[in-house]
C-alpha positions in Angstrom: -36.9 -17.6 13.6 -35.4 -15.9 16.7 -34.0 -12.6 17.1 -31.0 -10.9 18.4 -30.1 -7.0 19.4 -26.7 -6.3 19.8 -24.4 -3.8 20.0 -21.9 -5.5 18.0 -21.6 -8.5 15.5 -18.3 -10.3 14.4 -18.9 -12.3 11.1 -16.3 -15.2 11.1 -14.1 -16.4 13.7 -10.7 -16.5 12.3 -7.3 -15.2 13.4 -9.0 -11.4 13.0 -12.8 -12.6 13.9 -11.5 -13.5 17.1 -9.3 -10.7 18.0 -12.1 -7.9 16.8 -14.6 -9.8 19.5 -11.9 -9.7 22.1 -11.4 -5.5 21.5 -15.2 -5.3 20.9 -15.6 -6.5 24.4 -13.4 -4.1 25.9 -16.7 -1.2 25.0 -19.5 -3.3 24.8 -20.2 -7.0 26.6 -23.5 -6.8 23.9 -21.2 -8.8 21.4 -21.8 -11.8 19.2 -19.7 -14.0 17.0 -21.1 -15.6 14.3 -19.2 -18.8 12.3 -20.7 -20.7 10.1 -17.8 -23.7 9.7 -15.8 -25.1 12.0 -13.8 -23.5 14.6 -10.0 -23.0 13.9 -8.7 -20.5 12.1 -6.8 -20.6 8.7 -3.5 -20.5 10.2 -3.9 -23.7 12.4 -6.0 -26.1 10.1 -4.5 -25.2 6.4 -2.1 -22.2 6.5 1.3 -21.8 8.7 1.5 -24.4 10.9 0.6 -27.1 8.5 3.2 -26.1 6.2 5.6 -25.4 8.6 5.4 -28.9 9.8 6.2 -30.1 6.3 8.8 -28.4 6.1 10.3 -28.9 8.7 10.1 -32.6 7.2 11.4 -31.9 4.2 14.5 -29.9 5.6 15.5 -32.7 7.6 15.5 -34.8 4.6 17.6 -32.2 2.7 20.2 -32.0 5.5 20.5 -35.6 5.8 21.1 -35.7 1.6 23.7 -32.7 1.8 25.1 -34.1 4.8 28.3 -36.0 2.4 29.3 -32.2 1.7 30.7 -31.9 5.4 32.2 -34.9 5.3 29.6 -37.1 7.3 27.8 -39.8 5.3 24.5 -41.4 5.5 23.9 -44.6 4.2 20.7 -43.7 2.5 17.7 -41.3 3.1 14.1 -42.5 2.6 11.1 -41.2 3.3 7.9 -42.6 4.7 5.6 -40.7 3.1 3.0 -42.0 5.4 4.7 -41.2 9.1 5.2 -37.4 7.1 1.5 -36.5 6.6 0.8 -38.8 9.9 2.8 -36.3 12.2 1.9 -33.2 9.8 -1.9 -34.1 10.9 -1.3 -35.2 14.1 0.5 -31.9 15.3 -1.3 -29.6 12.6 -5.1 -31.1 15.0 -3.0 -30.2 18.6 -2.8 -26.2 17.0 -6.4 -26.4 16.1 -7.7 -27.8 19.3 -6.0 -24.9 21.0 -7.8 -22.7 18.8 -10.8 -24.4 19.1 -10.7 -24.9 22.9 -9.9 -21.1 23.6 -13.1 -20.4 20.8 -15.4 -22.7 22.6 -14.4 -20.6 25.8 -16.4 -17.4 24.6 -19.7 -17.7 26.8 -22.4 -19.4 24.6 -24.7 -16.6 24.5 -21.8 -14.7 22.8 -21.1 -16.9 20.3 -23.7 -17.5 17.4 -23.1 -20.5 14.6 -24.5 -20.8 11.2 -23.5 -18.2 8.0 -24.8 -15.0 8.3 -26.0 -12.9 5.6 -27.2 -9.0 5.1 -30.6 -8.2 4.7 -30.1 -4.7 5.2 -26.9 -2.2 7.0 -28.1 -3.6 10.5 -29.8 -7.1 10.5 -28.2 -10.1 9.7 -29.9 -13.4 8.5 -27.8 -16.0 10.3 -28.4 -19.4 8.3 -32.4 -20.2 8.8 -33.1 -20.0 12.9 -31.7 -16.1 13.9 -31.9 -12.5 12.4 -29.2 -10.3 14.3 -30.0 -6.3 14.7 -26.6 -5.1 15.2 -25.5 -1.5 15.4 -21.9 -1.9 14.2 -20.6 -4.9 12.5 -16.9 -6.1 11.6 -16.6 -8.2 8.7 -13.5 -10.7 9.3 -14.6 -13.5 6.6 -11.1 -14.4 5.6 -10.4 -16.0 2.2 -10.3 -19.1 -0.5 -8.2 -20.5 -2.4 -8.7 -19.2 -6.3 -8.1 -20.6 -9.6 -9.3 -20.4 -13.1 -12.5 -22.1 -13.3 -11.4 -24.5 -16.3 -9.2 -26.7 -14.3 -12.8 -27.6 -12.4 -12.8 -30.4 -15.6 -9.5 -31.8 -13.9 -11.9 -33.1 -10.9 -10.1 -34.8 -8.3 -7.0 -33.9 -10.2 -7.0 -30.9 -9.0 -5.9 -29.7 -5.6 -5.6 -26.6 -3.8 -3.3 -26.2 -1.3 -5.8 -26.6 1.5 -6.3 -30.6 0.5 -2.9 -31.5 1.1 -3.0 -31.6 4.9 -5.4 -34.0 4.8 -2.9 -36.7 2.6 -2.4 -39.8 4.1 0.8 -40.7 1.7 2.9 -38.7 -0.2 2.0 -38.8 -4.0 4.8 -39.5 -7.0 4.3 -36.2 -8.8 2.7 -32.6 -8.5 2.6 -30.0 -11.1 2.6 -26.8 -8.6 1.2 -23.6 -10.7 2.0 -20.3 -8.7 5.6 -19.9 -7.7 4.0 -17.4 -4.9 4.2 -17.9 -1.3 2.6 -21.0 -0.9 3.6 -22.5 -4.5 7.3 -22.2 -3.2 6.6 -23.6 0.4 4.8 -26.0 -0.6 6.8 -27.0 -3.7 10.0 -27.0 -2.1 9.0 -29.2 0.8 7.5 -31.7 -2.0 10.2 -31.8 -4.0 12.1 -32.7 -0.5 10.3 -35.2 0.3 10.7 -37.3 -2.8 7.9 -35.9 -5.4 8.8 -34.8 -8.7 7.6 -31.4 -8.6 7.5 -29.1 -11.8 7.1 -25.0 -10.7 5.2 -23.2 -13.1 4.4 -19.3 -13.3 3.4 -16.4 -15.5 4.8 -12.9 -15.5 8.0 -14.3 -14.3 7.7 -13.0 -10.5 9.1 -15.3 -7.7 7.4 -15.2 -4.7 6.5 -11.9 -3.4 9.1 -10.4 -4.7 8.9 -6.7 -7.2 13.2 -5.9 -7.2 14.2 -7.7 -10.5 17.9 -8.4 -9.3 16.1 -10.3 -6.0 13.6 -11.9 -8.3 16.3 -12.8 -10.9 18.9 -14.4 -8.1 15.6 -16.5 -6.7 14.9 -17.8 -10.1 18.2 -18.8 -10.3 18.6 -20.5 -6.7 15.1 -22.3 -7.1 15.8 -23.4 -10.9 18.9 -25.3 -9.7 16.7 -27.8 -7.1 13.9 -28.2 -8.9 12.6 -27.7 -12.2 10.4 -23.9 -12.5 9.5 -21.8 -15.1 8.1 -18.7 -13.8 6.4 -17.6 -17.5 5.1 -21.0 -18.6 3.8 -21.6 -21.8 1.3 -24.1 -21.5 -0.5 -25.9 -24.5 -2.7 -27.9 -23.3 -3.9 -29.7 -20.0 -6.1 -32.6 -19.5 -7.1 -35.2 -17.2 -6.1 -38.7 -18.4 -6.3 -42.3 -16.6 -4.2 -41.8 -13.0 -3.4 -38.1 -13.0 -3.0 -35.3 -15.3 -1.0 -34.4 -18.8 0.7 -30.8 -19.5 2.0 -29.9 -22.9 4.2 -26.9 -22.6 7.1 -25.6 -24.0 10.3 -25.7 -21.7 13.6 -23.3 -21.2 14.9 -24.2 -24.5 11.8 -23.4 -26.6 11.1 -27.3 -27.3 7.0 -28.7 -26.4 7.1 -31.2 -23.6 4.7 -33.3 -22.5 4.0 -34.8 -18.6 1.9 -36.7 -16.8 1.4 -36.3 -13.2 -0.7 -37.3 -10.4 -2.1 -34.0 -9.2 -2.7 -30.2 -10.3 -2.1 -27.8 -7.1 -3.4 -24.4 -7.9 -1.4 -22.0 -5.3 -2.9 -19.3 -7.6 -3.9 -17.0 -5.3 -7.0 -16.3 -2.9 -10.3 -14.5 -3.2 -12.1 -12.8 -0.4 -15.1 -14.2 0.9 -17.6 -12.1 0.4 -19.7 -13.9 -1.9 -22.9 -15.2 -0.2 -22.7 -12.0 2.6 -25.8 -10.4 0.6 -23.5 -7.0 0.8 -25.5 -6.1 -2.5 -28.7 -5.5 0.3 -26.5 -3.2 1.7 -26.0 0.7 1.1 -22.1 -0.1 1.6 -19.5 0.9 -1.2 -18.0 -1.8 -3.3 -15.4 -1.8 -5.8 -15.6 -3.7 -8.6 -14.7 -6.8 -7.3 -17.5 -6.5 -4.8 -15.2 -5.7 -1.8 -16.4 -2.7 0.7 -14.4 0.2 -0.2 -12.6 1.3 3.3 -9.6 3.2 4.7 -7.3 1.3 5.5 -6.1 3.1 9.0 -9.0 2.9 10.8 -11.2 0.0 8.2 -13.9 1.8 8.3 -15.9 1.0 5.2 -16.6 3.9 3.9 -18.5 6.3 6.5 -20.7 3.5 7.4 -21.1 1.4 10.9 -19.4 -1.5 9.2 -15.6 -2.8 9.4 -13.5 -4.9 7.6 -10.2 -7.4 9.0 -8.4 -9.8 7.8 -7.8 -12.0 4.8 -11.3 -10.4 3.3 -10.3 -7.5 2.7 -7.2 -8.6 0.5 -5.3 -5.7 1.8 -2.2 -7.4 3.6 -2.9 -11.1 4.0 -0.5 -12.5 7.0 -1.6 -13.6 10.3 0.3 -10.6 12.3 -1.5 -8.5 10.1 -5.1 -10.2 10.6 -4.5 -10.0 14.4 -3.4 -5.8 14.0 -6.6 -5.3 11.5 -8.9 -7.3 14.0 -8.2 -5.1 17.0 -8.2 -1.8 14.8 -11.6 -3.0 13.6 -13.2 -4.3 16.9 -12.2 -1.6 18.3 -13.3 1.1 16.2 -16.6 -1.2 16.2 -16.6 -1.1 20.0 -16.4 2.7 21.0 -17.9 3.7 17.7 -18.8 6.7 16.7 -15.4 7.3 17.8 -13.1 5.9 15.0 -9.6 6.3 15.7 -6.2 5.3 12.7 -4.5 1.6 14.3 -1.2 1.7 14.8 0.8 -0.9 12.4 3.4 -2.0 12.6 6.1 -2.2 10.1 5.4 -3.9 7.3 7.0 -7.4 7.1 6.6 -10.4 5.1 8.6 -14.0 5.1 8.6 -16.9 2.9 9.8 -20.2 4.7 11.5 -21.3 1.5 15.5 -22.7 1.8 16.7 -20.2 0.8 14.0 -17.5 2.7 12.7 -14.7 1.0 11.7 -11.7 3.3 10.5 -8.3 2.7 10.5 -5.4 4.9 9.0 -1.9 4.9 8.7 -0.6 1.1 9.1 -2.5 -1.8 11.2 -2.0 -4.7 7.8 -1.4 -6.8 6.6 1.2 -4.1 9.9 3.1 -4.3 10.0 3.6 -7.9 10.5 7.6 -9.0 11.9 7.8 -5.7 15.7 8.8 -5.3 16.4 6.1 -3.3 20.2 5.0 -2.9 20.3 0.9 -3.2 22.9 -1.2 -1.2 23.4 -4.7 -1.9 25.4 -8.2 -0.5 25.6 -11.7 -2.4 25.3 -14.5 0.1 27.6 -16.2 -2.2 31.1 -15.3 -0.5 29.2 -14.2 3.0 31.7 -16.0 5.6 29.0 -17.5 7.8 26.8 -18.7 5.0 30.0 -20.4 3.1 30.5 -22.1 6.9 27.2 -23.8 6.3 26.5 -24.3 3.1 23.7 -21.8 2.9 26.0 -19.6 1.0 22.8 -18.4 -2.0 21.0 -15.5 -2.7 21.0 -11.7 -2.9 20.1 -8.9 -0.1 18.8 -5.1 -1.2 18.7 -2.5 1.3 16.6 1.3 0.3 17.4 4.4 1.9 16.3 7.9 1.2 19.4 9.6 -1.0 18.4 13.0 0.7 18.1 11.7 4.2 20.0 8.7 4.5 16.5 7.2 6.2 16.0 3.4 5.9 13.1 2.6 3.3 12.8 -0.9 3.1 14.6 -4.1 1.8 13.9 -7.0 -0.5 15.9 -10.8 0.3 16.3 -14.0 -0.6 18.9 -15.3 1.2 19.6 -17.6 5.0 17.8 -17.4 7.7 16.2 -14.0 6.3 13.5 -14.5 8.5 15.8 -13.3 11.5 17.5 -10.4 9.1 14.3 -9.3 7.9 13.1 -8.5 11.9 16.2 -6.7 12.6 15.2 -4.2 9.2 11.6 -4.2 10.9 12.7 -2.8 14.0 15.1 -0.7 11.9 11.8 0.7 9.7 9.6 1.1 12.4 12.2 3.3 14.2 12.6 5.3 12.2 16.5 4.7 11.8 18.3 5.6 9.3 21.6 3.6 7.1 24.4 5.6 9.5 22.3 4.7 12.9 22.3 1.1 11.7 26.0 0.8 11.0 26.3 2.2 14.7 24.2 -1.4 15.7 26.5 -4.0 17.6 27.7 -7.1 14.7 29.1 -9.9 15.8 31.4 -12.2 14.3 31.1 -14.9 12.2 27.4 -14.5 11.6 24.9 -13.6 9.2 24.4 -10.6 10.0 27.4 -9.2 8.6 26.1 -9.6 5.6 23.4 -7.0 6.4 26.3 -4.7 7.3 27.9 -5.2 4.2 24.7 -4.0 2.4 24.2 -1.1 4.7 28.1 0.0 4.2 27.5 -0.4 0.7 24.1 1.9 1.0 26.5 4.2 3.4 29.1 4.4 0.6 26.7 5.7 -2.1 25.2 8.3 0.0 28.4 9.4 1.0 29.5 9.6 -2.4 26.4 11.8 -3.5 27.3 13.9 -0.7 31.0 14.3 -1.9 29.7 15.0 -5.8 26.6 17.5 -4.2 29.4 19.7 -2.0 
């Protein structure tokens, strides 16, 4: 068994693993980073780029359907189900080799492999050859995906959204359960592509969505492509020769039974913690076993130990990851001197047709709040009706007192480019009037934002008026 003293250990080299060594570094060179699988974060081998690549497939097949509604025809759309994973593999490995190339850079003595586990608040057992001394350690030990431990007796019926990347053809049929981020991306594509895909939810949410008129118009818009029921009832699920059946009951209260070739549980995540040893630790832990920390500086609890990332199942996006990481190896670094990170605003986009994006607040946060609400339908939005994209709602919240911009919930086109324009909006503080004073230019998308924020304008207005 060999030993180690360092000033600072990094537990897992993913998107925040590697940007908490990085800040570390910038106090301390005395830094090691310890991974016990392969190199590559969760992004590049099974998160957004993967999926981005089929969907990219998928909307190319969609355009080429809906192409007749402009007038231009196409003979006939197929899809080779094998050139779709081929490129979605082949292009998903070139973003991992980055990764792993720029990993493998970090000087060897700085880097540590195997799975490291506590044995007390300062040594580490890494697998069976090295115990670590460290004096400050980040944990950045990202996440799984989660199910309910039933479906195990579905065997290799059962996928998680992880195992499609590594599909050489496309199946016939996928029953997706968790109309959540992934659910939806995933789903969509699928259903794109050619597989009979059947959506199923509980609790009736969409997405990440919490304002009930945004999450009724995406049930809608999603219901009308494919077929989801975001509060399934299902009876009964079992694996039978060549896939799986579901009994459930359907929108008009009648049992139905399919059979199809695969289960994908997009369910949710857990964090990986179990397996860290954390109970030979002095560290607070809720009940879920997760360190207890602030969440400005992730400082777990008043202890020499920091949390990033995916693990600590505080705000699970890449941008985020990458902000948490520095926070933490930073903090880590200079330690005893543990300062709040700046964030940025917070922001949140599903690559769904139409997106979904979420931007400062949520609807749920603001509750009790007197908060004015101003709202557009894509349906009659001029540039949307121009290209067909012409679905989904947009909600705007704004202080009624102040007139400050709060936040915004969407589903709607190209919401990934509206939803940074409200970030920058947030994160200035700005409020609905400033906003209004923005350049719009004509015919775009954007004017639809401006038709919420004059509609937001108008009610605050208005309270003014009834107040004087």
């Amino acid at each position: 068994m060999q030993t180690r003293d360092v000033d600072v250990a990094v537990i897992g080299a993913g998107s925040a693993g590697l940007v908490a060594y990085r800040s570390a570094r910038k106090w301390t060179k005395n830094v090691v980073l310890i991974e016990g699988g392969p190199y590559g974060t969760t992004c590049a081998r099974v998160g957004c780029m993967p999926s981005k690549l089929l969907i990219a497939a998928a909307e190319a097949a969609h355009a080429a359907r809906e192409a007749s509604e402009f007038g231009v025809n196409v003979d006939s759309v197929t899809v080779d189900g094998r050139a779709v994973m081929n490129r979605v593999r082949r292009e998903r490995d070139r973003f991992v080799g980055f990764v792993v190339e720029g990993t493998e850079n970090i000087p060897e003595e700085n880097r540590l492999r195997g799975y490291a586990r506590f044995l007390d608040d300062h040594r580490l057992q890494v697998d069976d050859h090295t115990i670590v001394t460290a004096r400050r350690i980040v944990i950045a030990t990202g996440s799984s995906p989660s199910y309910p431990k039933a479906w195990d007796a579905l065997g290799n019926r059962l996928l998680v959204n992880d195992d499609i990347f590594g599909w050489d053809d496309l199946p016939r049929s996928v029953a997706v359960f968790g109309p959540g981020v992934i659910g939806l991306e995933l789903g969509q594509a699928l259903h794109r592509l050619g597989v009979d895909v059947k959506m199923f939810g509980l609790g009736g949410l969409v997405g990440p969505l919490t304002d009930p008129a945004v999450v009724e118009s995406a049930r809608a818009v999603f219901s009308k492509e494919f077929y989801l029921d975001a509060d399934v009832d299902v009876r009964n699920m079992e694996r039978v020769e060549g896939g799986v059946r579901i009994e459930y009951v359907d929108h008009d209260g009648h049992l139905q039974t399919s059979v199809v070739d695969y289960v994908v549980a997009a369910t949710g995540r857990r964090p990986n913690v179990a397996g860290l040893g954390l109970e030979n630790t002095r560290l607070p832990l809720d009940d879920r076993g997760i360190p207890v920390f602030d969440d400005q500086t992730l400082q777990v609890g008043r202890s020499h130990v920091f949390i990033a990332g995916d693990v600590n199942n505080d705000r699970p996006l890449l941008h985020e990851a990458a902000d948490e990481g520095r926070i933490a190896g930073g903090n880590a670094g200079r330690f005893f001197r543990v300062e709040p990170g700046k964030r940025t605003a917070p922001l949140a986009v599903v690559f769904s047709d139409p997106q979904i994006a979420m931007v400062g607040h949520t609807y749920r946060a603001l509750e009790g709040q007197d908060i004015v609400v101003g709202e557009v339908s894509f349906e009659n939005q001029g540039r949307s009706r121009v290209m067909l994209k012409n679905q989904g709602l947009l909600r705007v919240y704004a202080d009624a007192e102040t007139g400050c911009f709060l936040g915004a919930e969407m589903i709607g086109p190209r919401a990934e480019h509206l939803a940074h324009l409200l970030a920058w909006s947030y994160q200035s503080g700005h409020s609905i009037q400033r906003m209004l004073e923005m350049p719009f230019y004509h015919p775009v998308i954007e004017e639809g934002l401006r038709t919420a924020l004059r509609d937001a304008n108008a009610k605050l207005q208005d309270r003014l008026r009834r107040a004087a």
